[in-house]
NUGU-668915 format. One record per residue (C-alpha): residue in three letters; residue number from 1; x, y negated, z negated. Coordinates in steps of 0.25 Angstrom, whole numbers, plus 5000, padded with zeros to 4 digits. Layout:
<pts>
+--------+-----+------+------+------+
: residu : num :   xx :   yy :   zz :
+--------+-----+------+------+------+
:    ALA : NUM :    X :    Y :    Z :
...
+--------+-----+------+------+------+
</pts>
This chain:
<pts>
+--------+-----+------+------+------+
: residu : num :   xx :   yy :   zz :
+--------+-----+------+------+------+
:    UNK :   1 : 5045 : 4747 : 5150 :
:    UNK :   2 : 5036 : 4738 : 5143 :
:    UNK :   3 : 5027 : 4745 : 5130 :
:    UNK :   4 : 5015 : 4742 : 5134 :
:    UNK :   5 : 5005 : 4739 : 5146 :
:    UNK :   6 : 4994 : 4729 : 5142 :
:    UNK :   7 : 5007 : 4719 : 5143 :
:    UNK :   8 : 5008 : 4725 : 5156 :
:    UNK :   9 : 4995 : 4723 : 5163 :
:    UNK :  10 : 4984 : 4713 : 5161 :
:    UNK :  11 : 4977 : 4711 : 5148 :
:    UNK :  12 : 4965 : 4719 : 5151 :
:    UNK :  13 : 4971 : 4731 : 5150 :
:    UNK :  14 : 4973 : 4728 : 5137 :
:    UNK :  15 : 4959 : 4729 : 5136 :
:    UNK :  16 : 4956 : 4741 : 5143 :
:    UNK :  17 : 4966 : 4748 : 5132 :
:    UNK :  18 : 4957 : 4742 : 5123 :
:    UNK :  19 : 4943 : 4745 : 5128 :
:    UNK :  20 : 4949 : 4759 : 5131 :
:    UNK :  21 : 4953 : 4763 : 5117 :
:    UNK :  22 : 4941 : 4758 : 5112 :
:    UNK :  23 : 4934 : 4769 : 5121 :
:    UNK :  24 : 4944 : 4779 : 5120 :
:    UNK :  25 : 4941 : 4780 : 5105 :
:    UNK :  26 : 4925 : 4781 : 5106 :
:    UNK :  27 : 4927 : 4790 : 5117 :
:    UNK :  28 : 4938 : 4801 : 5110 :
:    UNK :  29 : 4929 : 4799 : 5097 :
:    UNK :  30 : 4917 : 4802 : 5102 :
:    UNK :  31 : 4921 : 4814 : 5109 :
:    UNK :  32 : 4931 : 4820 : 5097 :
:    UNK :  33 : 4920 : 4816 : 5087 :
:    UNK :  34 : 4909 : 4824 : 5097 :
:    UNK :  35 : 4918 : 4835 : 5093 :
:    UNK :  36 : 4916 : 4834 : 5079 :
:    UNK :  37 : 4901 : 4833 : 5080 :
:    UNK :  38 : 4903 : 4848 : 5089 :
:    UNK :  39 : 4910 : 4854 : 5079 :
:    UNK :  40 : 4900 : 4849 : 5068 :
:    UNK :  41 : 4890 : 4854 : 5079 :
:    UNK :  42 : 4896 : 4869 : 5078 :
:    UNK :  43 : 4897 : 4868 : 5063 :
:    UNK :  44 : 4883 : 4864 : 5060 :
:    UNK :  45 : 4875 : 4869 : 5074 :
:    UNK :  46 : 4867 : 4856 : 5073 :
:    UNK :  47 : 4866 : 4851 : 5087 :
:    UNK :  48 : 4863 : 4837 : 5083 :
:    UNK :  49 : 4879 : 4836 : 5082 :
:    UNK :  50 : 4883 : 4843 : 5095 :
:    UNK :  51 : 4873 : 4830 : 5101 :
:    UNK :  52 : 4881 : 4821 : 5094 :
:    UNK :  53 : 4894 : 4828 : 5100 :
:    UNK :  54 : 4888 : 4827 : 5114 :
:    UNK :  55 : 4883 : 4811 : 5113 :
:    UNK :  56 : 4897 : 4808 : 5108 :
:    UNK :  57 : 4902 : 4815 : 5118 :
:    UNK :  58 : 4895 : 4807 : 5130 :
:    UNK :  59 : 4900 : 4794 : 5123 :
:    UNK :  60 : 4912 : 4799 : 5121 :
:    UNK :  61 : 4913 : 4803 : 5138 :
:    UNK :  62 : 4908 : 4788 : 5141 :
:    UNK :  63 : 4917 : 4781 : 5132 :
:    UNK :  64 : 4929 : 4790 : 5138 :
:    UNK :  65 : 4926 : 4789 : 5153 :
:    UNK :  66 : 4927 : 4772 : 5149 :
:    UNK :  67 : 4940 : 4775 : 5140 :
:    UNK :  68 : 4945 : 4782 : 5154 :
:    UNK :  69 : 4944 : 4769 : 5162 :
:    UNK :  70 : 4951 : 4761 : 5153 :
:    UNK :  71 : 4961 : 4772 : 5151 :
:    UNK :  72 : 4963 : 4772 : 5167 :
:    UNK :  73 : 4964 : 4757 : 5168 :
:    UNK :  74 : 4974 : 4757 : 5157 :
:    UNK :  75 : 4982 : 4768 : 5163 :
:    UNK :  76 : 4982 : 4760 : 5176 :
:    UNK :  77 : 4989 : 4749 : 5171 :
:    UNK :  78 : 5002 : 4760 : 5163 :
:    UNK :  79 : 5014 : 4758 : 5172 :
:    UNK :  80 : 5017 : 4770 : 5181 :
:    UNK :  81 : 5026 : 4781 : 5179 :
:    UNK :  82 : 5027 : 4778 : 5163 :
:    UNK :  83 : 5024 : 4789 : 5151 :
:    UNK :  84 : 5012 : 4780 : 5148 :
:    UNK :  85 : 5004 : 4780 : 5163 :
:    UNK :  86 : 5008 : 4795 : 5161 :
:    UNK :  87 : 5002 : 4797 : 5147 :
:    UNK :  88 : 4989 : 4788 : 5150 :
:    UNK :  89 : 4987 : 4799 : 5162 :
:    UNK :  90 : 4988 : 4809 : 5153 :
:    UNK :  91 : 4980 : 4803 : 5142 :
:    UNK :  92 : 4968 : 4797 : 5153 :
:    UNK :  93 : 4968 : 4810 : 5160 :
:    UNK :  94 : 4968 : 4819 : 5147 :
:    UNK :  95 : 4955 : 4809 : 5143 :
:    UNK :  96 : 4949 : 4812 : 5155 :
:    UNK :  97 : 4949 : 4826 : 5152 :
:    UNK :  98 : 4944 : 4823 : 5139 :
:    UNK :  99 : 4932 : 4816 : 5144 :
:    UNK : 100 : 4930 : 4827 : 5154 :
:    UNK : 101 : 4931 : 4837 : 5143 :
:    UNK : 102 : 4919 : 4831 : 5136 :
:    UNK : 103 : 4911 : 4827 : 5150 :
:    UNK : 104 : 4912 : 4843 : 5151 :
:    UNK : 105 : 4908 : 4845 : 5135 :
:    UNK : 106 : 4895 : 4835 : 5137 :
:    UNK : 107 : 4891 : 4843 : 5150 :
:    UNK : 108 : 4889 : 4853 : 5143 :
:    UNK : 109 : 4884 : 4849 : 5130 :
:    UNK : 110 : 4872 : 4841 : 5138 :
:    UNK : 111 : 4861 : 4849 : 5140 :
:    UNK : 112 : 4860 : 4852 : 5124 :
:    UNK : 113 : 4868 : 4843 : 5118 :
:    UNK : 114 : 4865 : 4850 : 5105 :
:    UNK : 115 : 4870 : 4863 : 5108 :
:    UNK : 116 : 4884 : 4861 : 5115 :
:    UNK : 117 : 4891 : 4873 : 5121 :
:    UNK : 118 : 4904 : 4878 : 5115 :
:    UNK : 119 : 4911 : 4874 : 5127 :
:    UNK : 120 : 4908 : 4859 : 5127 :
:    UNK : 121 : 4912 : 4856 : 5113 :
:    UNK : 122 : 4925 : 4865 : 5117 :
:    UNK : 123 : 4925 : 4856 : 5126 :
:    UNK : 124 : 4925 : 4845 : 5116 :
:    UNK : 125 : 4935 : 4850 : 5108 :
:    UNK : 126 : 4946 : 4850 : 5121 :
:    UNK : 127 : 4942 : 4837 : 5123 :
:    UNK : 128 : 4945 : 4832 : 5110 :
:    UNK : 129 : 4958 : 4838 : 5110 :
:    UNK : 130 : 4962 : 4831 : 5123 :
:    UNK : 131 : 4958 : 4820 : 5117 :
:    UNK : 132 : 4967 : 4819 : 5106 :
:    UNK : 133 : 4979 : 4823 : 5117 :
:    UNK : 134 : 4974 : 4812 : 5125 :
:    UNK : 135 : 4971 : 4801 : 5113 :
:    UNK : 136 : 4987 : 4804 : 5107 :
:    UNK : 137 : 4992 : 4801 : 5125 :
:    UNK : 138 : 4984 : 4788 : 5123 :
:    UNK : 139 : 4991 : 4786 : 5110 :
:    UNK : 140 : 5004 : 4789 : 5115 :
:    UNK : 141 : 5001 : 4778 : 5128 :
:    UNK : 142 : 4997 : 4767 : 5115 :
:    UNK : 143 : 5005 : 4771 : 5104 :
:    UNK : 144 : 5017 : 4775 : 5112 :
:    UNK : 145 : 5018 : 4769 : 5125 :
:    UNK : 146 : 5010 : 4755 : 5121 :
:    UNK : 147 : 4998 : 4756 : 5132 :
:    UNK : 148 : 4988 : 4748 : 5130 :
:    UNK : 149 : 4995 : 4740 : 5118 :
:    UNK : 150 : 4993 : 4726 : 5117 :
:    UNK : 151 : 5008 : 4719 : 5118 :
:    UNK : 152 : 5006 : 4712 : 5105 :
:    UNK : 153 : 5002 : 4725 : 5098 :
:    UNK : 154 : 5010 : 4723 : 5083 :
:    UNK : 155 : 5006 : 4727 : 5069 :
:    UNK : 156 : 5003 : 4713 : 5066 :
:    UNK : 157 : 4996 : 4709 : 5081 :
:    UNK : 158 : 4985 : 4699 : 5079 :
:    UNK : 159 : 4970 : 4706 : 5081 :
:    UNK : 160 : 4966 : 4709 : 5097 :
:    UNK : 161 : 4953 : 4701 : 5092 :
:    UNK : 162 : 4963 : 4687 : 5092 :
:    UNK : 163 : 4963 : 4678 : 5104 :
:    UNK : 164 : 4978 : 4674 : 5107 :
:    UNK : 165 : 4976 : 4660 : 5103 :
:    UNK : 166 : 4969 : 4663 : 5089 :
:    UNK : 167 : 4980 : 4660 : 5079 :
:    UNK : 168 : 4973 : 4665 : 5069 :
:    UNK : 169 : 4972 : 4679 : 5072 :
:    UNK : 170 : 4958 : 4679 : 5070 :
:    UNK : 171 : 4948 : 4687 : 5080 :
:    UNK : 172 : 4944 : 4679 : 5090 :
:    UNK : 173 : 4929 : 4675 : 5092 :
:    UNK : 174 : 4922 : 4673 : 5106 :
+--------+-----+------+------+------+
</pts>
């Protein structure tokens, strides 16, 4: 079976694994930093952070529900009955609930963002923890199973930046 997909599908998938982990890392930073400004809300009772937690937490909801598309179009294009199309369900689905976890949290920090419920950043806090479960599952469909890994990935592979016929290695300008 061959190591990786993007030799295996067209080129643009290469992309979207591209476009997604570049999402993916604002939306799981944003909602695990959000955490940080809760508890620093609990230690201090300044609500100025809890409003900071909730704004990071709306971005950190729209920068996941776009991770997802991306996620679901790269998952389409895993071979069935493989351990990576299993692990990518378990990783996407284990993200939605992520995302649905923080939806919940938002919902109830809205009407005073200032003054959170207990349960919300509880809520957070599970979330977060998912989080971590789901970021090592997409690890383990990167780092072990090559998903989404250029086929000329190498210590020594010339920058993404280089155009093909650039023999100089340099970054290409358009």
């Amino acid at each position: 079976m061959p190591k990786n997909t993007c030799s295996n599908v067209q080129h643009s998938k290469c992309n979207f694994q591209r476009g997604r982990l570049n999402v993916e890392r604002w939306d799981f930073g944003l909602l695990a930093t959000s955490l940080i400004f809760d508890i620093v809300y609990l230690a201090t009772n300044n609500g100025r952070w809890a409003d900071i937690a909730y704004w990071m937490i709306v971005v950190g909801i729209i920068s996941g529900l776009i991770a997802a598309v991306f996620g679901f179009i790269d998952w389409l294009n895993i071979p069935a009955r493989t351990r990576a199309k299993n692990i990518g369900a378990l990783h996407g689905i284990g993200n939605v609930i992520v995302v649905g976890l923080f939806i919940c949290s938002c919902l109830l920090r809205h009407r005073l963002p200032e003054v959170p419920p207990h349960s919300a950043i509880v809520l957070s806090v599970l979330g977060v923890l998912l989080a971590l479960v789901t970021g090592w599952l997409g690890g383990e469909l990167v780092d072990r199973l090559g998903v989404g890994v250029h086929e000329g990935a190498n210590l020594n592979a010339p920058s993404s930046l280089k155009h093909p016929s650039d023999p100089s290695g340099g970054p290409r300008v358009v």
